[in-house]
NUTOR-507247 format. One line per field, with one value per residue (C-alpha): residue in one letter; x, y, z. Coordinates in steps of 0.001 Angstrom, whole numbers, padded with zeros to 6 digits. Layout:
<sites>
residuo: (A  ...)
xx: (X  ...)
yy: (Y  ...)
zz: (Z  ...)
</sites>
This chain:
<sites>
residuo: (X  X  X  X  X  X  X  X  X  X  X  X  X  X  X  X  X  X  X  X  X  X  X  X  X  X  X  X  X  X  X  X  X  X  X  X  X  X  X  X  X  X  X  X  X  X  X  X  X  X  X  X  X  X  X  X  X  X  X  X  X  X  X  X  X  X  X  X  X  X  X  X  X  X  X  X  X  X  X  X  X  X  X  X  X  X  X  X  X  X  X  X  X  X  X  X  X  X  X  X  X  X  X  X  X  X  X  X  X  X  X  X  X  X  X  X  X  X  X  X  X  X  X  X  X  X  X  X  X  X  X  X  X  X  X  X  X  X  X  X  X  X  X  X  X  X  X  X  X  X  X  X  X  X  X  X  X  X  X  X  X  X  X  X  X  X  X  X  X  X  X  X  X  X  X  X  X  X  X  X  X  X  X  X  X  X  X  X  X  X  X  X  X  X  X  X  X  X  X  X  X  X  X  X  X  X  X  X  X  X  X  X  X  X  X  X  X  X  X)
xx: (-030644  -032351  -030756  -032472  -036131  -035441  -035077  -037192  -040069  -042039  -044694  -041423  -039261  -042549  -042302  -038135  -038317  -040536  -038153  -035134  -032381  -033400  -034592  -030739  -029123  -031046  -029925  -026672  -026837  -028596  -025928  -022789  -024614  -024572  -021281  -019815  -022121  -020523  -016937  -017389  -018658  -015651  -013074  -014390  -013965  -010854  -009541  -011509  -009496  -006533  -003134  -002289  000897  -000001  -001735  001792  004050  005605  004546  005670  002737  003734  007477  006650  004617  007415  010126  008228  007154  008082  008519  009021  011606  013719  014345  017919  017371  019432  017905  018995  015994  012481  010460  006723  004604  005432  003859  003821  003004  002125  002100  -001528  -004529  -004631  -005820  -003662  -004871  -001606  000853  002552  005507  008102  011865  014935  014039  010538  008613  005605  004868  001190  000433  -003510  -003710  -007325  -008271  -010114  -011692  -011239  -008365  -005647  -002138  -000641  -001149  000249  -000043  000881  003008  003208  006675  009614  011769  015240  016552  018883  016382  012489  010734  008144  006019  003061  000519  -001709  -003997  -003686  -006447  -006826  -006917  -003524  -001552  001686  004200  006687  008608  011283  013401  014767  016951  017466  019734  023289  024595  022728  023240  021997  019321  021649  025154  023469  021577  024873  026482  023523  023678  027767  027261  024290  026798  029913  027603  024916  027066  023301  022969  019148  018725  016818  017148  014080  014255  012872  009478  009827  009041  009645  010230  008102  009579  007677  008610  006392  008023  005803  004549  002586  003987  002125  -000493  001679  004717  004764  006527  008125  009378  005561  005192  004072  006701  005727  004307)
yy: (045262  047199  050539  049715  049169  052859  054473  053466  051975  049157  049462  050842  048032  045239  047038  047035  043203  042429  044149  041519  044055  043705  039929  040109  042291  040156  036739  038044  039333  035928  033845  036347  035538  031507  031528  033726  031397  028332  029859  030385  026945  025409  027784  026603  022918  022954  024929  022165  019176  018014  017163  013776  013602  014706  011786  010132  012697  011140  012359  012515  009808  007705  007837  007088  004255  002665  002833  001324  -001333  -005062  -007465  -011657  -012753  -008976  -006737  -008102  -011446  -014738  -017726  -021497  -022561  -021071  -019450  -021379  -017697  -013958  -011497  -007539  -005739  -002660  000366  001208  -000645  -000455  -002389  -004088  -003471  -005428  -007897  -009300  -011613  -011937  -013250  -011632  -011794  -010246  -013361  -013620  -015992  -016624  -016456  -016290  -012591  -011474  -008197  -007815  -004166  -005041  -002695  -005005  -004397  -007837  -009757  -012992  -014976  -018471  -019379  -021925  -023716  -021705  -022572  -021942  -018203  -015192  -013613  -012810  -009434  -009062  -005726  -004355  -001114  -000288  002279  003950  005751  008387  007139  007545  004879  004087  001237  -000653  -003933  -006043  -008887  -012258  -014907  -018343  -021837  -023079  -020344  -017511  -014372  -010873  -009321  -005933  -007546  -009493  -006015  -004389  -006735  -006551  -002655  -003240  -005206  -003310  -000044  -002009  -002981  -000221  002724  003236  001455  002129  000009  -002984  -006301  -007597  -012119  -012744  -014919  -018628  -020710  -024144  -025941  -028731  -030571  -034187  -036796  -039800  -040328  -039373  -042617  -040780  -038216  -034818  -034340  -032259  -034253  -036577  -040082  -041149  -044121  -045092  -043428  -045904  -047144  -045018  -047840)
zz: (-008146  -005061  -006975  -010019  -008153  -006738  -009972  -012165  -009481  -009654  -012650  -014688  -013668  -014800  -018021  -018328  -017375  -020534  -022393  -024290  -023281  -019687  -019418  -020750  -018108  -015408  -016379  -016826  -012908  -011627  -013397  -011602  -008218  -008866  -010033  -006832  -004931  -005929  -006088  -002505  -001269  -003522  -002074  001687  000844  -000388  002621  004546  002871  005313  003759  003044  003968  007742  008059  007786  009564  012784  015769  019793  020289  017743  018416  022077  021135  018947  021760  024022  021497  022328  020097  020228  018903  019276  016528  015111  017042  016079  017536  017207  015130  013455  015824  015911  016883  016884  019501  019898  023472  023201  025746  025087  023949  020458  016945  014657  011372  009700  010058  007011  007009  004171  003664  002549  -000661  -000150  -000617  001081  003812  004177  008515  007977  009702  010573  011292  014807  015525  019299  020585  022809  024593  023383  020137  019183  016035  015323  012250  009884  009398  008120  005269  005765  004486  005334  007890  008387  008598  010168  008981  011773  011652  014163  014722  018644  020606  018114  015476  014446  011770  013212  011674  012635  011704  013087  011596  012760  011660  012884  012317  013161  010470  010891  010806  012469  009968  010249  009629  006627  005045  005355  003246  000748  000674  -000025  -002825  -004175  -004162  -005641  -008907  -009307  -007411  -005167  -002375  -002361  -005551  -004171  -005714  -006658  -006957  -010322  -010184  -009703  -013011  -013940  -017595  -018122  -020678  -022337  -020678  -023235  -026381  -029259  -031118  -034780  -036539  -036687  -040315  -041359  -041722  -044807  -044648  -047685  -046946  -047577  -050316  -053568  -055517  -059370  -062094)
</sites>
C-alpha cells in the first residue's frame, strides 16, 4: 500500500481510488489483511488449547497420593458381616468430588453422596443396609491441591461364605475367557423386569366376541 502512495502521490491515488479497477484492487488487499488477521488469532488458540488426555495422565503426585491412600474396610477385605459406613484418609487435604457404590454385578447402591467444596484429610459416609452379593466396590475421585483429578476404588465382601473380591474376579475373568476367548468382555446383568399376569377372573366377554348360545332360535 505505502509503495503505491509513493508512486503515484496523493491527488493521483484520490483519483485511482474512484476508479472500479482500483476500489477492486483495494478490497481485494483489505480482505487478504482480515483473513491473515484472523488466521493468526486462530492459529494462537489452537496452540493455546491443552490436551485432553493430560488432564488424565498419571502423575508422581497422584501415584503418591494413591499409595498412601487408606481405606475402611481394606482394599480386598473379607469381613464377617456388611459393613454399616465406609471412610477414606487421605495424605493431604483434599475434596471428594465422587463416591459411588455398586455390586458385582454393577448395580447401583444409592449412599446419598453430597458434594462439599470444603477440602478434608478424612471422609466418612454412612450406608444404608446391604443386600447380600459376591463383593462391593467402592469407586472415589478427588481433586488434590492443584487441582488435579485422581481416582481410586477399593472392593469388599462380607458373610459366613465370602469371598476375597480378587479370588472371586479371577474366577469371573476365567470363565469370561473359557466362553468368549477375551477375558476383557464384561458381563453386563440384564435389567430386572417382572410379569404381571391377571390375577381376577374375567366375568363379560369382550364386544367383540359374539355368544351364540344366545343367539334367537330362526322362526
Amino acid at each position: 500500500m505505502f509503495s503505491i502512495v509513493r508512486e503515484v502521490g496523493i491527488n493521483g491515488l484520490t483519483r485511482k481510488l474512484n476508479s472500479k479497477r482500483w476500489r477492486r484492487v483495494l478490497s481485494a488487499v483489505t480482505s487478504g489483511i482480515c483473513i491473515g488477521s484472523w488466521l493468526c488469532t486462530a492459529s494462537s488458540l489452537v496452540w493455546a488449547q491443552p490436551t485432553n488426555h493430560q488432564a488424565y495422565r498419571p502423575t508422581a503426585n497422584s501415584t503418591e497420593i494413591l499409595s498412601k491412600t487408606e481405606s475402611r474396610p481394606r482394599n480386598d477385605a473379607v469381613l464377617e458381616q456388611a459393613p454399616d459406613s465406609i471412610s477414606l484418609a487421605f495424605p493431604a487435604q483434599v475434596r471428594l468430588v465422587k463416591l459411588i457404590l455398586r455390586d458385582e454385578n454393577h448395580q447401583w447402591v444409592d449412599i446419598d453422596f453430597r458434594y462439599s467444596p470444603m477440602p478434608n484429610n478424612v471422609f466418612e459416609w454412612r450406608l444404608p443396609p446391604l443386600a447380600d452379593a459376591a463383593y462391593y466396590t467402592a469407586h472415589w475421585a478427588i481433586l488434590d491441591y492443584g487441582e488435579e483429578l485422581i481416582r481410586g476404588s477399593f472392593s469388599f465382601a462380607f458373610g459366613p461364605s465370602a469371598q476375597a473380591p480378587s479370588i472371586t474376579r479371577k474366577v469371573e475373568r476365567q470363565l469370561l475367557e473359557m466362553r468368549y476367548g477375551d477375558p476383557t468382555i464384561r458381563y453386563v446383568a440384564p435389567p430386572r423386569t417382572t410379569i404381571i399376569l391377571p390375577q381376577d377372573i374375567r366375568r363379560y366377554d369382550p364386544p367383540f366376541i359374539i355368544n351364540l348360545d344366545e343367539l334367537p332360535e330362526p322362526q
